[in-house]
N, C-alpha and C positions, 0 to 999 in steps of 0.2 A: 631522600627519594631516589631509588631508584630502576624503578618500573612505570613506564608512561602506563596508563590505566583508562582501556577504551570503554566508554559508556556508552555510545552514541547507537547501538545495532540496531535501531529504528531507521538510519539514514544509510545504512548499507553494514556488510559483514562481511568478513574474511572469507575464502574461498578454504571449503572443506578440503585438505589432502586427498580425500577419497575423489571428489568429484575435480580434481586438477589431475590427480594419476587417469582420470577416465578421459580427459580431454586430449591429452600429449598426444597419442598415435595419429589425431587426425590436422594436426599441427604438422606432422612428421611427414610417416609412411602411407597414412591415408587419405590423403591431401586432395580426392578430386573432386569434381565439381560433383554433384548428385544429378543434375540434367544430364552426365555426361552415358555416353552408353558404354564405354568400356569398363573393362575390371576394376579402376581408379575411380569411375561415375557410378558404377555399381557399387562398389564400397561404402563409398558413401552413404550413396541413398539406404541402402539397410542399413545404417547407423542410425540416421534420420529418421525412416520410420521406428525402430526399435525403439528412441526414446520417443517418438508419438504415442507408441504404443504402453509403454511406459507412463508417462505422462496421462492420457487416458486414463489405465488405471489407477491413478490415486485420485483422479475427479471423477470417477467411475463412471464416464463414458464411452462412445464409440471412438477408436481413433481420428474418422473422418471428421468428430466437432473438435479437433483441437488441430489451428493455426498458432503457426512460428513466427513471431517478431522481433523487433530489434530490442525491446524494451517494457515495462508497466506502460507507460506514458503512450506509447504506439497502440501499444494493446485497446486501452481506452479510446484513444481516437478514429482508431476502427471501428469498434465498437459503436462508439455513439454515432459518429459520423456518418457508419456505413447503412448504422440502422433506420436514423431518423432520414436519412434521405431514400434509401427503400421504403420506407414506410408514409410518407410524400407522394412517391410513384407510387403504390399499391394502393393507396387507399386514400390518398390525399389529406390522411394526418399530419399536424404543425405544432403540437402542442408537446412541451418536452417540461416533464418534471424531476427535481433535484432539490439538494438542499443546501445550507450556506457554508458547510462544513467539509465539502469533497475537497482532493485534491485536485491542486491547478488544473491536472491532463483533466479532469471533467469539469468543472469550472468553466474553465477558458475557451476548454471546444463548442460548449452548450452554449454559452454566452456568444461566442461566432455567430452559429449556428440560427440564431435572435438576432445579432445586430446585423450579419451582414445576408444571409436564406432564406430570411421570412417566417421564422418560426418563433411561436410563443414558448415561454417561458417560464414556469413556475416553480421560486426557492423557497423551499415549506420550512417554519421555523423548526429548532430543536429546544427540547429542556437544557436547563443547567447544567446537566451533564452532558449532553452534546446527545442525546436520543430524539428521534423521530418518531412520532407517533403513528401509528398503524387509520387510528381515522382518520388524524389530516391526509394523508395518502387515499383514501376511499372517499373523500370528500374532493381532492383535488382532479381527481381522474375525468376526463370529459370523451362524451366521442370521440375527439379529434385526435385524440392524445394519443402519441406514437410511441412513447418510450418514457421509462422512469429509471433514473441512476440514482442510489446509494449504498455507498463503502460499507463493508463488511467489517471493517473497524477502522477508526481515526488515528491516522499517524503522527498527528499531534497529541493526541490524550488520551488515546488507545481503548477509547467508547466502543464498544460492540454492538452493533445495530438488527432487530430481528428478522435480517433477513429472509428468512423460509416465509413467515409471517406476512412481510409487506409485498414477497415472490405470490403466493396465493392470491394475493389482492389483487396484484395486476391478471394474474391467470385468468381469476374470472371472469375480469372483464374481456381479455382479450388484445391486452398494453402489454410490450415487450418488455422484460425486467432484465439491468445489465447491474453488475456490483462490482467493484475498482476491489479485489482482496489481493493488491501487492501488498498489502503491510501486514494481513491476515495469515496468509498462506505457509508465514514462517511458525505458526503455531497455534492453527486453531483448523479444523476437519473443513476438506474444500470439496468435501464430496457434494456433486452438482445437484444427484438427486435429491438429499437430503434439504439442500437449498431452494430448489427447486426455480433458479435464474433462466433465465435465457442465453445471457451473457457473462464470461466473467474473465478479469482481468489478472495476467501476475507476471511477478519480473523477478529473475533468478538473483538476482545480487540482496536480495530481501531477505533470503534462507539460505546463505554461506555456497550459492553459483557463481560466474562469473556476471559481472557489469555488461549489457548491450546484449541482450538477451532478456526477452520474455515471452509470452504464449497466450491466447485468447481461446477459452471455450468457446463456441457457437453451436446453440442447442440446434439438434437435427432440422429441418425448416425453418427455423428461424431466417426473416429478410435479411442481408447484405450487402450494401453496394459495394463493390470496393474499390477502396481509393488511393492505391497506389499500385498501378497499370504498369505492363510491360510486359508480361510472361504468365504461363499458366500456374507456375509455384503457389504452394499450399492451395490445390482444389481453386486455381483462379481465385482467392479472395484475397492475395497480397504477393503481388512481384517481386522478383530478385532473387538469386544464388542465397540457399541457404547457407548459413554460417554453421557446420557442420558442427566442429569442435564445442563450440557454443552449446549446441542446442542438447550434443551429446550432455555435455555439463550442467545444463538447465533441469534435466531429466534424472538423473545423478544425484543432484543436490534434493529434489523433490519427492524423489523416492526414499533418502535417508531421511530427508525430514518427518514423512509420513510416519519411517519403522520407529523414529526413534523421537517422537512429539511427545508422546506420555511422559515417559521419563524427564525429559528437558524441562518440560511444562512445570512439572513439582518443582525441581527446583530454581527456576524462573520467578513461580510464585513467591517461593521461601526468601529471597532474595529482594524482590521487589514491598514486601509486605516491612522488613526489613529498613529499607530505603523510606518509605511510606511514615512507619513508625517511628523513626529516626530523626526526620525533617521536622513533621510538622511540629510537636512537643519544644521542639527547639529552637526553634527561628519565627520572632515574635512576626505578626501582621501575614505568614503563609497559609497557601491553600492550593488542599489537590486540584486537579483540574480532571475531569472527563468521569465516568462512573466507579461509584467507589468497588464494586464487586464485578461486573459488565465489562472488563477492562482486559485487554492482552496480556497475559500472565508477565511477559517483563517490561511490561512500561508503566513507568512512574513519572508521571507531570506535574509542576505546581504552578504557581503565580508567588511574588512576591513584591508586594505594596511598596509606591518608592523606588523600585532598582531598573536599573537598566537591566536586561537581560542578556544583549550582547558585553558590557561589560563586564557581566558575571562569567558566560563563558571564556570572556579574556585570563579571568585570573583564577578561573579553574584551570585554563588552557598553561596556566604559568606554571599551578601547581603539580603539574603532570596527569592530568584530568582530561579527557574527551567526553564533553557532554554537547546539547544543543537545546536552542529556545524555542525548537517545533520541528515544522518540515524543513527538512536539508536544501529545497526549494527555495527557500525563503531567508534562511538565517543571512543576517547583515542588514536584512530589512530594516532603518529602523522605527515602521508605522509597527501598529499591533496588529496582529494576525489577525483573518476574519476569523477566522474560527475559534478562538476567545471572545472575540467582541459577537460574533453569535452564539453564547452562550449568556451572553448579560455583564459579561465581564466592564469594567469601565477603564479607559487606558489609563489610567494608576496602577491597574492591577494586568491590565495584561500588557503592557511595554515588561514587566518583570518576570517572564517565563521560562524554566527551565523545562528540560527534557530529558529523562536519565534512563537509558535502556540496558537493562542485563544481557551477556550473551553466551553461549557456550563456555568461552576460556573465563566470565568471569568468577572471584573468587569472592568468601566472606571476607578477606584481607581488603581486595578492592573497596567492597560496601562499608569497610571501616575507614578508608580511608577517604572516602567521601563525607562520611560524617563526622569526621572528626574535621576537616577546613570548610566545608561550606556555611557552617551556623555564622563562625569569625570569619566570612567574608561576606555574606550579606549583611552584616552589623555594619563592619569598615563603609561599605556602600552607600548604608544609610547614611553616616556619616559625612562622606563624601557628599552625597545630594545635598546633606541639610545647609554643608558649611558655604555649597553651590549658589 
């Protein structure tokens, strides 16, 4: 062995060459604040708007709906935060629907938002594959109800959810629709209209930008409160000196993912189908995990009966392997994921999860060389348990 062999591009991706040459000059020579009014604050600031504008166009809105953040997770908390408590003031809605499958940034703020705001709460199951249903969402919906959040795909089993579908439902009624697509955006169309959200979440380290950086759609009118004060930056709905370089690079990275999705995507798929085919045949007592066709062209997830699954990742990790057992959130944990065990999983089977994500640099060499030690080392595992 000698090539470490990165699996993991569902928990983060290398930063594009292209989109690291586009950030340097304002590291450098371009270095001033964008509040600022001289030539150095002017610099900036057209930086800044040019990737708004930028940005913008591949969710094919106005610049004015797209806010600069620090991150997905920021993004989200905006989002929910800002909305359900405008929507409180506006109209004295409390009722906040989701399901048991989001990531923590919606999870954990909705779940606040219930224990400590005063606001109801409702987690709608998912099938087996980790899908939401369109009528429990039409059945759940009540007057009160301020806002509905679900991910445009699962970053644990990379489920695709019918977003445009479940957006119409709340339209009609008149329920704000926001969707978490940090895990999407690296390879699936985030054009707004076509979605038809209100809100929508993404974090550049997801599609080969830098880390500490992401961006929030907010549809024209849509309510916002916002909740983090100080300054009038991005249109008053989130304070603080933008992070210039950053944001250039957020913009960068998102515009080449758009030009160049198609292409990636084939072979993403050819690759993961690959992985897919390879596992299951092979390794007695496995099983995919999230929709078998529905799915992020490179994510491949399984469960394996009996195994720990951070010691799996140990001795992939041994064998020159970067893989992970879900959300990069989470890995070390070692309860089972909610979002296996909302799917029906029983912790037999999801304490054993792996998570193998293809990425630009990787190779058919890589995907062989996955298949060839993972079979002989969830055997060993077994083994180990049994002798345990």
């Amino acid at each position: 062995m000698n090539e470490y062999i990165y699996l993991d591009h569902a928990a983060t991706t290398p930063v594009d060459p292209r989109v690291l040459e586009a950030m340097l000059p304002y590291f450098s020579t371009e270095y001033g604040n964008p509040s600022s009014v001289h030539r150095y604050g002017r610099q900036a600031e057209k930086a800044v708007e040019q990737a708004r504008r930028d940005v913008a166009a591949v969710l094919n809105c106005s610049p004015r709906e797209v806010i600069f953040t620090s991150c997905g997770s920021e993004s989200d908390n905006l989002a929910l935060r800002g909305a359900a408590l405008a929507e409180r003031e506006r109209r004295g809605a409390i009722h906040l629907i989701t399901t048991p499958i989001e990531h923590a940034a919606v999870t954990a703020t909705l779940r606040q938002l219930r224990d400590r705001f005063g606001f109801t709460l409702t987690e709608l199951p998912v099938d087996g594959a980790g899908r939401v249903a369109p009528d429990d969402v039409a059945q759940a919906l009540r007057p009160d109800t301020a806002l509905v959040s679900v991910m445009y795909a699962n970053n644990e089993i990379g489920t695709i959810e019918p977003i445009p579908e479940l957006a119409a439902l709340c339209r009609e009624r008149g329920v704000l629709f926001h969707t978490d697509a940090v895990q999407a955006a690296s390879q699936l169309d985030v054009d707004v209209q076509k979605l038809g959200v209100d809100y929508l979440a993404l974090g550049a380290h997801k599609f080969y930008g830098p880390k500490g950086v992401g961006a929030l759609y907010v549809r024209e009118g849509s309510p916002l409160l916002p909740t983090q004060t100080g300054g009038s930056h991005e249109h008053g709905l989130r304070a603080g000196t933008q992070n210039t370089p950053y944001i250039v690079g957020l913009a960068e990275a998102l515009t080449i993912t758009a030009d160049e999705r198609a292409a990636h995507n084939t072979r993403f798929e050819r690759l993961r189908e690959r992985i897919i085919e390879g596992v299951l045949p092979a390794i007695p007592d496995s099983q995919l995990t999230g929709h078998r066709t529905e799915r992020l062209p490179n994510h491949a997830s399984f469960v394996f009966r009996g195994v720990n699954g951070n010691d799996l990742l140990m001795h992939l990790d041994l064998a020159g392997i970067a893989a992970s057992s879900g959300s990069a959130c989470k890995t070390g944990d070692p309860k089972p994921s909610e979002v296996l065990l909302a799917l029906g999983l029983t912790d037999d089977w999801a304490l054993g999860s792996l998570r193998v994500t293809v990425g630009r640099q990787t190779t058919d060499e890589h995907v062989d060389r996955l298949l060839t030690v993972l079979p002989g080392m969830v055997e060993k595992l077994h083994r180990l348990e049994a002798v345990a």
